[in-house]
C-alpha positions in Angstrom: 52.3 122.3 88.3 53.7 122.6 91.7 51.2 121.7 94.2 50.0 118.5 91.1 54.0 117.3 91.8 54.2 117.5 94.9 50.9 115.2 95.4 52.2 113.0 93.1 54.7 111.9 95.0 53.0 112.3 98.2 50.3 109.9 97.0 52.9 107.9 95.8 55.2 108.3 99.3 52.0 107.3 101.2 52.1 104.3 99.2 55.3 103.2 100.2 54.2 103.9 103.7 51.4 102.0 103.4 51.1 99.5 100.8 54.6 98.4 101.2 56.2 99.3 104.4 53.5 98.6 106.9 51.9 95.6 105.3 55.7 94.0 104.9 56.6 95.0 108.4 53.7 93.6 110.3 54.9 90.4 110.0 57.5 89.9 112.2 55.6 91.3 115.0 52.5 88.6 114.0 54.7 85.7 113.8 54.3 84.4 117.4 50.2 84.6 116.5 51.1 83.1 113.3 53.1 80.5 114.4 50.6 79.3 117.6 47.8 78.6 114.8 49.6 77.0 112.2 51.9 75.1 114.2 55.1 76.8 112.4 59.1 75.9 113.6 61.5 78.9 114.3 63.1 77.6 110.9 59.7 77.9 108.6 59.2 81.6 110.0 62.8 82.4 108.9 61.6 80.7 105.4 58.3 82.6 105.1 59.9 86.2 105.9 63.3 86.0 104.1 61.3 84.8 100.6 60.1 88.0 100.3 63.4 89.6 99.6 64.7 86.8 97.4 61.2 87.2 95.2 62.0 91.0 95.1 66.2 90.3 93.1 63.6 89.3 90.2 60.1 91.3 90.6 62.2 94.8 91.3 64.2 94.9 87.8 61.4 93.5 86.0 59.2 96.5 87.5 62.1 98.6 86.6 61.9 97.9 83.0 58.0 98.3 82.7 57.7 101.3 84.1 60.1 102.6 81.6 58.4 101.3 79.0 54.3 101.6 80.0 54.7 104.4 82.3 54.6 104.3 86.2 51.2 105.3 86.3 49.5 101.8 85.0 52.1 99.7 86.4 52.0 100.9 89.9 48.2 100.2 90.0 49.2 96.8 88.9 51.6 96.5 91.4 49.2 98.1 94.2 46.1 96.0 93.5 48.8 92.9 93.2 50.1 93.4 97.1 46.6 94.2 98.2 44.9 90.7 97.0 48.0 89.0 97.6 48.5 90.8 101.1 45.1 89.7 101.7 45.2 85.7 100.9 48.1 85.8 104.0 45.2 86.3 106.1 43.2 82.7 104.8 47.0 80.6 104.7 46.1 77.3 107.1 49.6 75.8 106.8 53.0 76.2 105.8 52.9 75.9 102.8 50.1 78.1 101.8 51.7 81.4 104.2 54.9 80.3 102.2 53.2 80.8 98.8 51.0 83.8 99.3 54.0 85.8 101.1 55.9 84.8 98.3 53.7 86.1 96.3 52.8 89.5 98.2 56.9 89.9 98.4 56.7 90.1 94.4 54.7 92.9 94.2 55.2 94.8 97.7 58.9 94.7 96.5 58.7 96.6 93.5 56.5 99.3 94.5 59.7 101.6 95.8 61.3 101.7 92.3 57.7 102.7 90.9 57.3 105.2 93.0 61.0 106.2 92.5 60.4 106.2 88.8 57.5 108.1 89.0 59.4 111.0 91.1 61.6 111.5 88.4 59.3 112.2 85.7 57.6 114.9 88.1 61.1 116.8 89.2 63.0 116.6 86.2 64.9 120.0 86.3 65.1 120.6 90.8 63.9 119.2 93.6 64.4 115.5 93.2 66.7 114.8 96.1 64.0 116.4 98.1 61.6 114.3 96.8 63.3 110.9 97.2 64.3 112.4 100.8 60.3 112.2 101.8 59.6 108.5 99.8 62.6 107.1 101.5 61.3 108.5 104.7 57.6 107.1 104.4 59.7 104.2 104.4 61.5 104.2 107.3 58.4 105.7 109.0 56.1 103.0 107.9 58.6 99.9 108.9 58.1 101.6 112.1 54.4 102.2 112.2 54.3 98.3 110.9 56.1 96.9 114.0 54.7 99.5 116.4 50.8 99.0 115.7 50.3 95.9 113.9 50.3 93.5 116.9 49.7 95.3 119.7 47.3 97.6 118.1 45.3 96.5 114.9 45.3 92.5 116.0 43.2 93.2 119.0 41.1 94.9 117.3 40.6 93.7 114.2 40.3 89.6 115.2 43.5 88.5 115.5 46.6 88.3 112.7 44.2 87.1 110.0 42.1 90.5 109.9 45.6 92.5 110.2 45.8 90.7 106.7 42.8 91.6 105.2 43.1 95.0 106.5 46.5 95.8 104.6 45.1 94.3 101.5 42.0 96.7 101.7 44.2 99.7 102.1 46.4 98.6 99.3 43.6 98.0 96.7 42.1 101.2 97.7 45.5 103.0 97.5 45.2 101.3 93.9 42.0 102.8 92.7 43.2 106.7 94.2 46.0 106.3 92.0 44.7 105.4 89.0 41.9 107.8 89.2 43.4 111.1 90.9 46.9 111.0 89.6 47.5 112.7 86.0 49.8 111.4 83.5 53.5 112.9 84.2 54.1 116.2 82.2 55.1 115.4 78.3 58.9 116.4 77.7 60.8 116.1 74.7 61.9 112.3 75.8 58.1 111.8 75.5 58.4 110.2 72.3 61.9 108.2 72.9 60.1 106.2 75.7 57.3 104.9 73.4 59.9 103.2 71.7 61.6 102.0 74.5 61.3 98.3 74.8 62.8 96.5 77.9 65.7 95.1 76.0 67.3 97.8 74.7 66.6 99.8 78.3 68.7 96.9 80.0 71.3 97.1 77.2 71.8 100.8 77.2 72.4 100.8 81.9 73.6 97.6 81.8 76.7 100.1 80.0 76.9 103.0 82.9 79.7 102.7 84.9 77.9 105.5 87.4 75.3 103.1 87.6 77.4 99.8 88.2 79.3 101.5 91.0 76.0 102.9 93.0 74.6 99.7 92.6 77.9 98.1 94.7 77.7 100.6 96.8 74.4 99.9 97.8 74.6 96.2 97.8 77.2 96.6 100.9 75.6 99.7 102.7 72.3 97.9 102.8 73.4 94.2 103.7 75.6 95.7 106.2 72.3 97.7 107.6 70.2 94.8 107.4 72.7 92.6 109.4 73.3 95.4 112.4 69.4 96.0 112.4 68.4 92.0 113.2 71.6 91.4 115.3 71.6 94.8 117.6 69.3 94.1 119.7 69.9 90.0 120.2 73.8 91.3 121.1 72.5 94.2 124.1 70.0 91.5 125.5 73.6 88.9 125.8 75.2 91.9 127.9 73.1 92.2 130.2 70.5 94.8 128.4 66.8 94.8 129.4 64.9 93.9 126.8 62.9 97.1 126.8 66.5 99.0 125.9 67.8 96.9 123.5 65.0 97.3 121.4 64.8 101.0 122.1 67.9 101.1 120.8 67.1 99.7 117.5 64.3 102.1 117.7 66.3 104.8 117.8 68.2 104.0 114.9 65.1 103.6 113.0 63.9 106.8 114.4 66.6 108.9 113.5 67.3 108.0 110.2 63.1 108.7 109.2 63.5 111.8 110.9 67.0 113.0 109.8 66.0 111.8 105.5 63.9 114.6 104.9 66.6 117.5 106.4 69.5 115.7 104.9 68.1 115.4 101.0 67.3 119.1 101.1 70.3 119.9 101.9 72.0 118.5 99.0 69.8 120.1 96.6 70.5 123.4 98.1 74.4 122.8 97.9 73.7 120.8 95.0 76.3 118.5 95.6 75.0 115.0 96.5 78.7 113.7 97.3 79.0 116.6 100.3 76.3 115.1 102.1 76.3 111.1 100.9 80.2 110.6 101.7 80.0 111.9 105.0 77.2 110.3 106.1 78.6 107.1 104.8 81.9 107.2 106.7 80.4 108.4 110.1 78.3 105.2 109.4 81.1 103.2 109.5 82.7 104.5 112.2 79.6 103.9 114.3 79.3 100.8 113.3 82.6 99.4 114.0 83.1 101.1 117.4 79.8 98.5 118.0 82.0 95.8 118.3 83.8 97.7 121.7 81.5 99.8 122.7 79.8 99.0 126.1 76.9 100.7 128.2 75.6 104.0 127.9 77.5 105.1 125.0 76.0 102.2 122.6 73.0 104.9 122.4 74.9 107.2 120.6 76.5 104.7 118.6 72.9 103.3 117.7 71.7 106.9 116.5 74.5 107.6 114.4 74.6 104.1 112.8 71.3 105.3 111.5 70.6 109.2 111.5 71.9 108.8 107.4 71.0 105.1 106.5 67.3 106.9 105.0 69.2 109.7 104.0 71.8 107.7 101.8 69.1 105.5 100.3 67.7 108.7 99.1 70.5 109.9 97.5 71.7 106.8 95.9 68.4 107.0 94.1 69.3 110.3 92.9 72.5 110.0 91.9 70.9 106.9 90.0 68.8 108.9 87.9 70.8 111.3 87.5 73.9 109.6 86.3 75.0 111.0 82.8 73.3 108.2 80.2 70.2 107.7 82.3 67.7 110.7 83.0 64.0 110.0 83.4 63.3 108.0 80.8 65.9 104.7 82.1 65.0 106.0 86.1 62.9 102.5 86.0 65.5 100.0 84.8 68.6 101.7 86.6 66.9 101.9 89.7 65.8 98.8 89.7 68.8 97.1 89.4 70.1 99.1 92.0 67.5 97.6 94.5 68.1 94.1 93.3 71.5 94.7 94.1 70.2 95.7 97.5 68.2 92.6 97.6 71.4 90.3 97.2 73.1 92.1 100.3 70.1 91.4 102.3 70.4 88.0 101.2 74.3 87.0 101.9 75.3 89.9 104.3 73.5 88.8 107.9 73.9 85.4 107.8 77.7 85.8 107.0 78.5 88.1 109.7 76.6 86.0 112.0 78.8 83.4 111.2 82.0 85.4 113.2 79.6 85.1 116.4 81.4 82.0 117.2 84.9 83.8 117.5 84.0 86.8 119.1 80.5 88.4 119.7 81.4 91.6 118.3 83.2 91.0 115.1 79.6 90.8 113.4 79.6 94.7 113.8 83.1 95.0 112.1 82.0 93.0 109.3 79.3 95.0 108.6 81.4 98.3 109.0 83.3 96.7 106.4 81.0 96.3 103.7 79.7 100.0 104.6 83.6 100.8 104.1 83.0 99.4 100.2 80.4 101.3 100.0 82.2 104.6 100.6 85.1 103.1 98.0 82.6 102.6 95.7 81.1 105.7 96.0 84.2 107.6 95.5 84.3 106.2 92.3 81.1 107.7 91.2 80.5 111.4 89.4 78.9 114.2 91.0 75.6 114.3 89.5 74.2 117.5 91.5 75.3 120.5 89.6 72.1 119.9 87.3 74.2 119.1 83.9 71.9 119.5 80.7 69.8 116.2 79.6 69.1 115.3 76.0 65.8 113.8 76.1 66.9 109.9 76.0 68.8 111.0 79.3 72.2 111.0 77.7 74.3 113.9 78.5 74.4 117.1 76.1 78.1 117.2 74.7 
């Protein structure tokens, strides 16, 4: 049983990595080639990428609520053959319009994949281990957002004909991500909530979170922590290059942010399974966030380093553990993992959505303020998060994932 979990979820981590992370990542990198054939403005690339996250507020709950009620197994094949032939038709787009629709349609099933996967994790680790495992999906993540911008332009292009054949290549490895899944990975153990979810219809899942508080709160929490990241993640390294940074460092900057927060997820999670508190290591790393964050704003030279690598040594780490405490949250359990998290992420989705463009907006009165904005929102997500219960401890389940009184 242990070595079947723990491929489980490393199938389903390399997934993430791949599938979702790496395929949505290489376009950014591609959108200069992208851009030179189709004849695309500066505003139509800022169209074709942000649609993605907009598409994902809907395709993420609805994900959510399938996999709770047809099992994670089926629907992330769906969702992984989906990405793949949607992935693919980027690569044939000739205009505008036709890159708009086929991201938009890639966006709605690359987005959900994360909550599948996240769904799937808690079937697998339903009495220990779960932060753990969330620790190394989150980080596949981070990694592959990394590996996406690193290789996909500089390295697979080149090689593989240009931006059109980057396309296609994604959409191969997502279809054939697809078929390993559905062929190698076994239904998740029966437990006594076995029968409860065959009964489970989408309604009454959304009905029953829809009433956790735990759940309301993590899903605020998250909508500020991860617009705020968003925002200091597209704005870092345009505000270096405007004092006097080379371009080189102010993207190695942003690099190291990524970097440490793939590298730190993994250490971090594990330790709040063996304290098992998720609170001791979440709030922390929350508040140090904000801290680094705001100093941003005044901040100058070598020191902005440091500031850059603590703004994101716990942003994988946090992600992680939000999921967690998700699942976890007295009401919820295994069987509504799908649903709750799911409208977690959308939550997520929204910040993405309102958070960068309104801190931009206090560029015109001071170039730093941006960075104080986004500290802020981080700061709600610390109050926030103080208002949710410890879930770590490992309370009793019943099998619907309602608390044992």
């Amino acid at each position: 049983m242990s070595f079947k979990r723990w491929y489980v979820v490393g199938l389903g981590a390399a997934i993430n990595l791949f599938v979702f992370a790496m395929a949505t990542a290489c376009m950014p990198v591609l959108f200069s080639e992208i851009a030179a054939d189709l004849n695309l403005t500066i505003l139509q690339i800022g169209t074709v990428w942000g649609l993605g996250s907009v598409a994902g507020i809907f395709s993420i709950l609805t994900a959510g609520l399938l996999a709770d009620r047809f099992g994670a197994k089926r629907v992330l094949t769906i969702a992984c053959l989906l990405a793949g032939v949607f992935g693919a038709l980027r690569g044939i787009s000739d205009s505008f319009f036709s890159l708009t629709l086929t991201s938009l349609l890639f966006g709605l099933a690359a987005e959900a994949i994360p909550v599948i996967v996240i769904k799937n994790a808690s079937q697998w680790f339903q009495d220990k281990g779960l932060g753990t495992a969330q620790g190394i999906i989150t980080a596949c993540v981070g990694g592959g957002l990394m590996l996406g911008s690193m290789l996909s332009a500089t390295v697979l292009s080149p090689r593989l004909g240009g931006w059109q054949g980057v396309m296609f290549f994604y959409g191969a490895v997502s279809v054939l991500a697809a078929i390993v899944w559905f062929f190698t990975v076994p239904e998740p153990p029966r437990t006594e909530s076995s029968p409860f979810t065959a009964f489970l219809t989408p309604r009454r899942a959304l009905s029953h979170v829809l009433r956790s508080r735990g759940v309301w709160f993590i899903a605020i929490a998250m909508m500020g922590f991860a617009g705020g990241n968003k925002g200091l993640m597209g704005y870092l390294p345009v505000y270096l290059r405007d004092n006097n940074w080379t371009p080189a460092s102010a993207d190695g900057a942003l690099a190291a942010l990524n970097a440490a927060g793939t590298i730190a997820a993994i250490p971090l999670t594990l330790a709040s399974d063996k304290l098992g508190s998720r609170k001791a290591v979440l709030l922390p790393g929350v508040l140090v966030t904000v801290i680094a964050v705001g100093f941003l704003s005044v901040v100058t030279g070598p020191p902005v380093w440091l500031l850059a690598v603590l703004s994101g040594v716990f942003r994988d780490m946090i992600w992680a553990v939000a999921a967690t405490m998700t699942v976890e949250t007295e009401g919820i359990g295994a069987a509504y993992a799908g649903t709750s998290v799911g409208i977690v992420h959308a939550f997520t989705r929204v910040g993405y959505t309102f958070a960068p463009p309104a801190g931009n907006a206090f560029v015109s009165i001071q170039a730093g303020l941006p960075f104080v904005f986004w500290a802020g929102l981080s700061l709600l997500a610390l109050i926030a998060f103080l208002f949710v219960r410890e879930t770590g401890r490992g309370r009793p389940r019943s099998p619907a994932g309602v608390s044992i009184k």
